[in-house]
N, C-alpha and C positions, 0 to 999 in steps of 0.2 A: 523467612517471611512470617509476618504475624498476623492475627486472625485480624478482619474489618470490624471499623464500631458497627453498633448497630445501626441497620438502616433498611428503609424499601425503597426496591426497585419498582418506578413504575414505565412500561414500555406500551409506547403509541406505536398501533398494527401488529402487533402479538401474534394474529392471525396470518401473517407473512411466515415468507422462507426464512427470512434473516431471522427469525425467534426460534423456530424449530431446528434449523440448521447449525446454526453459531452460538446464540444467545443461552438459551438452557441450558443445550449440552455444555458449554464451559463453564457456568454458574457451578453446573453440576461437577465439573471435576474440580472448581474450587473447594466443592464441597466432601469432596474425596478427597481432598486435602486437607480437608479441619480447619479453611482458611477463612470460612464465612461464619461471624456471629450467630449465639443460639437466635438472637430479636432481630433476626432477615424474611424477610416477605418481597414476594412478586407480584403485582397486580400488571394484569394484561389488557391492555385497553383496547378495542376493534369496534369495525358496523357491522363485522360477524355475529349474528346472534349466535349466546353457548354459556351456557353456564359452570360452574366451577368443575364439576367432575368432567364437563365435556372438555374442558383444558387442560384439564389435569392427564385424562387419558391420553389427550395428546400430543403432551410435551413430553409423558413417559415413553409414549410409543418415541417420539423424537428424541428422546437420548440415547434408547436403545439401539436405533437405527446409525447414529450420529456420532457418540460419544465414545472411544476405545476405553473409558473409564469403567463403561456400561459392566461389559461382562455377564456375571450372574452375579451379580447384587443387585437383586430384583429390590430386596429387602431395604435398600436405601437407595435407591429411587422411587418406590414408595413414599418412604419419610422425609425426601426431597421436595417431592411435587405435592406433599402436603401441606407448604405455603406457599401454593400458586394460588393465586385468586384471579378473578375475571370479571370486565365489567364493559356492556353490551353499552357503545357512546357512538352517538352521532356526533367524532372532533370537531365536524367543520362548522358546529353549530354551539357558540358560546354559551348560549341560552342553557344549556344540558351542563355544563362545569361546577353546577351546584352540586348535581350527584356525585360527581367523580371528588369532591370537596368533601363529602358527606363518608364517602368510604374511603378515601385516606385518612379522614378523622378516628372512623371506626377502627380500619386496620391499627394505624398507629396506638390506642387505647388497647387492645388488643395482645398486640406483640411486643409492645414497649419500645419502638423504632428510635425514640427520642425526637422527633420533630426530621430525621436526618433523610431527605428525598434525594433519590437521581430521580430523572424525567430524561430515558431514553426516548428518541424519533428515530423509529425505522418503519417510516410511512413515508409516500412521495412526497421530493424537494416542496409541491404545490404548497405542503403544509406547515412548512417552516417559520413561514410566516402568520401563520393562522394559530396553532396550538401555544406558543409562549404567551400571545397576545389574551386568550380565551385564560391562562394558568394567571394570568396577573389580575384579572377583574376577580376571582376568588380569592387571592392572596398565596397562591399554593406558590408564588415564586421567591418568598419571604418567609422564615421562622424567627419566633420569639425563643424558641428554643435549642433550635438545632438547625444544619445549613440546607442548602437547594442547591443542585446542581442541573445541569442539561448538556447529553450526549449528542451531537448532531449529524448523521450520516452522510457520506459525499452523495451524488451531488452538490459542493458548497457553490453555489452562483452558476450560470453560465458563461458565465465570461467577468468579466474587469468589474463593468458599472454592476453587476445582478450582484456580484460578489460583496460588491461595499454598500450596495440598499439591502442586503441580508444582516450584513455585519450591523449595520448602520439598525435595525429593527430588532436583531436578539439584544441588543448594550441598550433597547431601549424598554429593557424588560431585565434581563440579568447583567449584573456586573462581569466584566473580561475574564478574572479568575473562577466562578461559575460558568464557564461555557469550556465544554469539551469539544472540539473541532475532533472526529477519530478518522485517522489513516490507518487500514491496518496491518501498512506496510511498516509501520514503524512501531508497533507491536510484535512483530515476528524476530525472535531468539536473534538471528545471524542478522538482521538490521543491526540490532542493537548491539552488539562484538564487533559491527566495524570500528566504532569508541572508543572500544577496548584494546582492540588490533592496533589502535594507532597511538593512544595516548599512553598505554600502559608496559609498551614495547621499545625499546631506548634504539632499538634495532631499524624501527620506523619511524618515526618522527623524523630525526633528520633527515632524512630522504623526501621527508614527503612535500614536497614542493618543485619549483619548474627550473631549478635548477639541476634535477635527477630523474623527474619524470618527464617521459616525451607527451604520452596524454593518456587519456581518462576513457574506458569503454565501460557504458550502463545498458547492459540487454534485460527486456523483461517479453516476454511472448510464451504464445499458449499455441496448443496445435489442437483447439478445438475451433468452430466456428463459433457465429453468435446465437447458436443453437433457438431459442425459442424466444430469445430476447431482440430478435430482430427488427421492431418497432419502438424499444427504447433506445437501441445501440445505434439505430440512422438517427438520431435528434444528439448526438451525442457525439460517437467516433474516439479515434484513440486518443487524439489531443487533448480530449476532456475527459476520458474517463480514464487514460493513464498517466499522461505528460505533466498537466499542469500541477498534478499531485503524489503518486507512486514515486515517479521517475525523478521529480524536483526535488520530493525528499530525500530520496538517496543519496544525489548531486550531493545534498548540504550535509549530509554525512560524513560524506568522504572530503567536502571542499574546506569545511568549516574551521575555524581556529579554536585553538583549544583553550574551550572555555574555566575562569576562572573558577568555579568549584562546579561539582557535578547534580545541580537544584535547575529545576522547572526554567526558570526567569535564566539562570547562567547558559544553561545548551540553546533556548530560544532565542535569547538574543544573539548568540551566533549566526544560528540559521537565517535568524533575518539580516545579518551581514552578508552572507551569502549570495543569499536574492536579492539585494541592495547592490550588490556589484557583476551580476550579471549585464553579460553588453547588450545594449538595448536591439533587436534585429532592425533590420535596416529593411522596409518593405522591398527596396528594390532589390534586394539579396537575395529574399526570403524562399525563390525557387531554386536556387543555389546551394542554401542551408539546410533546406527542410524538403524530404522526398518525402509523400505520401502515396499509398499503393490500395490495391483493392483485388480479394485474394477470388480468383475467376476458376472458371468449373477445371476440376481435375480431375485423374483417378490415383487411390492412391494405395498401396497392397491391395489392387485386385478390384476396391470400389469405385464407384462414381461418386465424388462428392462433387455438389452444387455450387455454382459461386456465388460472392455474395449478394449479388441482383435480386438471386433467383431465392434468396430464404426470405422466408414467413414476414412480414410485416416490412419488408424493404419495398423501398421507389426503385421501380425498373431502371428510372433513370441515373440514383442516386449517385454525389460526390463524396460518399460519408467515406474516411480513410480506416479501412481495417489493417493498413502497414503507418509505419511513420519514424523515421530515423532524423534528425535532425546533429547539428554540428553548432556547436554557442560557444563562446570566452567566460573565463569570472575575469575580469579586471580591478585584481588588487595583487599587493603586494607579495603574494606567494604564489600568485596561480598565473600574473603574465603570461601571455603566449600560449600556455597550455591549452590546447582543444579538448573539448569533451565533448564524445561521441553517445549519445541514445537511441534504443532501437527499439520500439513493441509492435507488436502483430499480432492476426487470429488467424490462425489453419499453417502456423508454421512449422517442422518437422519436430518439434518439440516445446515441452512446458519446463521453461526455466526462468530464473532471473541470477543474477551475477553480473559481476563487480570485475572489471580488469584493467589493472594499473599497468600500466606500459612504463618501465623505466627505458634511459635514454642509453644507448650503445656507449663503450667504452670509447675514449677519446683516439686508442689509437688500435689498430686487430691486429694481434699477433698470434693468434691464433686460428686456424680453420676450422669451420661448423660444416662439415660437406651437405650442400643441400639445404641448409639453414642461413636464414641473413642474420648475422650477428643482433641484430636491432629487433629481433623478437624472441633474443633467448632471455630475458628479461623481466618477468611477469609473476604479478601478486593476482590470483584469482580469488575473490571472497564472492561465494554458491553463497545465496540466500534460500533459493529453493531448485528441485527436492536435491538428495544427496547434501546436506550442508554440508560445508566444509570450507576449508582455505588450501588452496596450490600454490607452491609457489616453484617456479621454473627459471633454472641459473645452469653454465657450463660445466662438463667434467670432463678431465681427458678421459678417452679412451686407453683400455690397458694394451700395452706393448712398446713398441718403438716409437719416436716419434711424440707428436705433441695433437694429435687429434682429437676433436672438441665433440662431446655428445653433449644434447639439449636432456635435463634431466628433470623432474619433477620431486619435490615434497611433499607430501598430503597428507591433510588430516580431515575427519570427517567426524561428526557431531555422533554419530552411529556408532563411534568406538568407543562412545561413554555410557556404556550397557546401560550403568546407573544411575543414568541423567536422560530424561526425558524431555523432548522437547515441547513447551507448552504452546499451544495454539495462540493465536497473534490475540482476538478477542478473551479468553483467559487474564492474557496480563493485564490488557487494558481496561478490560471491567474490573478487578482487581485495582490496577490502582489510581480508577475514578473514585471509587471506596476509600483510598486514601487519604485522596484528595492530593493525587502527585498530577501533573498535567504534563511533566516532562516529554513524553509522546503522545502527547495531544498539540494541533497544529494552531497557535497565537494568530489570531484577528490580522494583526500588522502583515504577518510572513504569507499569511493563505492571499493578502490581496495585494500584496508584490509575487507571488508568483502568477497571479493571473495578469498582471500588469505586463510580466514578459512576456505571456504568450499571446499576449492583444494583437499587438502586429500581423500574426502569422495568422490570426482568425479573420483579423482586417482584409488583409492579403486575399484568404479564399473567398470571401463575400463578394468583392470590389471585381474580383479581377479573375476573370470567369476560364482564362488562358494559360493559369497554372495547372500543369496537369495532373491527371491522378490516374498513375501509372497499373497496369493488372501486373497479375505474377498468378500461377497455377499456387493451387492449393498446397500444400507439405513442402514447398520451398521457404527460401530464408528471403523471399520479400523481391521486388522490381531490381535489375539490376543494378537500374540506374542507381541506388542508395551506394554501389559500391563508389561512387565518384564523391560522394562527402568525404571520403579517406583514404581517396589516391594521395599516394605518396608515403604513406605510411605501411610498413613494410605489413604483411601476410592481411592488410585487409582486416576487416571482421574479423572476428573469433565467432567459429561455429560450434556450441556447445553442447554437449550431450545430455541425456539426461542422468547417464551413472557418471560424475565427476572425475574418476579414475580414466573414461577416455578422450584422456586428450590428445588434441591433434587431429583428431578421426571425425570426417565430414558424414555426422551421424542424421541420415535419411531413417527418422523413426516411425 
């Protein structure tokens, strides 16, 4: 990796979690890498009153807190947070854009940035359409000298139409290739190796279609509630803050074809083949396909947790789903017939996410698996988090007489590369907005055909007030009723743990 041109960052709501938590601290282990230009500056833009030292003190305090880079090099975080700057803006008010014009001028004179802006939003969706609009009457969305970029945090739309009157209002302010859409699931190390795993492996590729695969499991779930967020997370739910984008980019990871060279434009337009051939849900189906749940009081080692009614900012009454497993097709040429299965939740027995290819049983068993169905000894596991790694699990006899079949495991885990650290998801991808790569960053086209699929299922719950929304106690793996998506498919679910190594083992964490 090589150092970024010069450039400044400038970030709307600074004074947020997302700044102190993510944002800095990984700037700063860029910077621990030698990977950020001497002419880089941070300007923090809020309606926090605070002036430069007061931001400075408290980004330092937030890498300390935040960053494993931190350590005791007090000493260069220091000379980090000496080109934070801060500037005290009322966003929602155009009129004020002159100032913030006037001290990017300054800065950039200054540091010698060369004209070269990002313009991160990590302020609510409300504003998305407000601060591009206010950057274009000053010109700050245009250089004569150097380019403009803009990062935009999910929430992208609420649904289908919000998605394309968003899209439809940044392209009418920045061109397609300035706009970074960030997922930052697809910024995370083991996202990006499934790519690798498949394209770069003579071992997989041919296999990897429905001619060898039975089908497709994507889990992603946390065994926290929606802690203090319980009045964004009810307007919201898991369809929209995991499905339509975590969970859809995976899919296209593992579904997608292998793109003509490995550039921005080549892997994107894949993915939007992807979502261009997923089958459109069929509303009448859609209680069939899609089980949504809602995690009710339990106890769980020893505590009482609350269900989700009863946290801080929820409707007693609420339908928001804190579970959701759904069952879809891709309908193309490689993926026929094959089902794919996703599942996310909050307050499940664990925080994982992982990847499990099901290959299809041998055409004829001549062998015995005692206690095992042939049809799940089979399996590629790619752990995106924690524990990274890949399993993969195939037959061994057993030693002695006879021909008896053990179910065996392979593992590898990203932990056994001492020497290789893995970098935090925001890391790479502010790194290579700096670029100027957009490769994982999610293209206008693909963000509103994935909302385009999940219309239906939103349609569904609005319309039709008789689909239910099933409870489950807290630290379980969700309403039973999800197990009926994938009757028929031998062991069900895969219940995964959080240390990789145990598989097999229904881990109550």
């Amino acid at each position: 990796m090589e150092r970024t041109a010069a450039c400044m960052l400038v970030i709307f709501g600074a004074s947020g979690d997302l700044t102190k938590r993510k944002l800095i601290p990984e700037l700063f282990a860029l910077q621990m890498q030698n990977l950020l230009p001497d002419n880089f500056v941070v300007l923090g833009i809020g309606r926090t009153g605070m002036d430069d030292s007061g931001f400075r003190n408290a980004m330092a305090d937030a890498i300390n807190r935040f960053s494993p880079r931190a350590g005791n090099k007090n000493g260069e975080v220091t000379s980090f947070t000496e080109r934070l700057f801060y500037l005290t803006l009322e966003t929602k008010d155009p009129a004020q854009y002159h100032i913030l014009k006037d001290k990017i001028d300054l800065l950039d004179q200054q540091y010698h940035t060369a004209g070269n802006i990002i313009f991160y939003l990590a302020t609510p969706p409300n504003m998305y359409n407000i601060i591009p609009k206010a950057l274009k009457k000053q010109n700050l969305h245009r250089s004569a000298t150097g380019w403009r970029r803009i990062i935009v945090e999910k929430p992208f739309g609420l649904d289908y139409d919000s998605a394309k009157k968003l899209n439809k209002e940044l392209r009418s302010v920045f061109d397609e290739d300035q706009i970074y859409r960030i997922d930052h699931y697809l910024g995370k190390e083991t996202a990006q190796n499934i790519l690798v795993t498949r394209f770069s492996n003579g071992i997989f590729e041919p296999l990897w279609n429905r001619n060898y695969i039975d089908h497709i499991e994507i889990t992603s779930v946390e065994s926290i509630g929606v802690e203090n967020r319980g009045g964004y997370y009810d307007q919201s739910g898991a369809l929209r803050d995991m499905v339509q984008n975590h969970l859809l980019q995976l899919t296209a990871l593992v579904a997608m074809e292998p793109p003509s060279s490995f550039d921005s434009d080549s892997i994107r337009n894949e993915t939007l083949k992807v979502f261009q051939s997923l089958r459109p849900l069929n509303e009448k189906d859609i209680e069939k396909s899609v089980i949504r749940g809602q995690y009710t009081e339990s106890v769980i080692r020893g505590e009482l947790v609350k269900g989700y009614r009863s946290e801080k900012g929820v409707d007693a009454n609420s339908r928001t789903e804190t579970f959701l497993a759904m069952k879809f097709f891709i309908d193309n040429w490689r993926w026929g017939g094959v089902p794919f299965y996703i599942r996310t939740g909050k307050r499940l027995p664990t925080r994982v996410t992982e990847i499990v290819v099901h290959f299809k049983k041998t055409p004829h068993t001549l062998f015995s698996l005692p206690g095992i169905d042939e049809s799940v000894q089979n399996q590629l596991i790619i752990r995106i988090q924690p524990d990274e790694g890949i399993v993969l699990k195939f037959g061994m006899k057993i030693p002695g007489s006879g021909f008896k079949v053990k179910n065996v495991a392979m593992d590898f885990h990203y932990s056994d590369l001492s020497d290789a650290a893995i970098p935090d998801a925001y890391e790479r991808l502010l790194y290579d907005c700096m670029q100027g790569d957009s490769t994982l960053y999610i293209r206008g086209d693909a963000l509103e055909a994935a909302w385009k699929f999940v219309k239906p299922v939103q349609d569904a719950w609005a319309h039709n007030p008789d689909i239910k929304v099933y409870g489950y106690p807290a630290g379980t793996w969700g309403p039973e009723h999800a197990d009926s998506l994938i009757e028929g498919k031998a062991g069900g679910w895969r219940y995964p743990c959080k240390n990789l190594s145990n598989d097999g083992l229904y881990c109550e964490l």
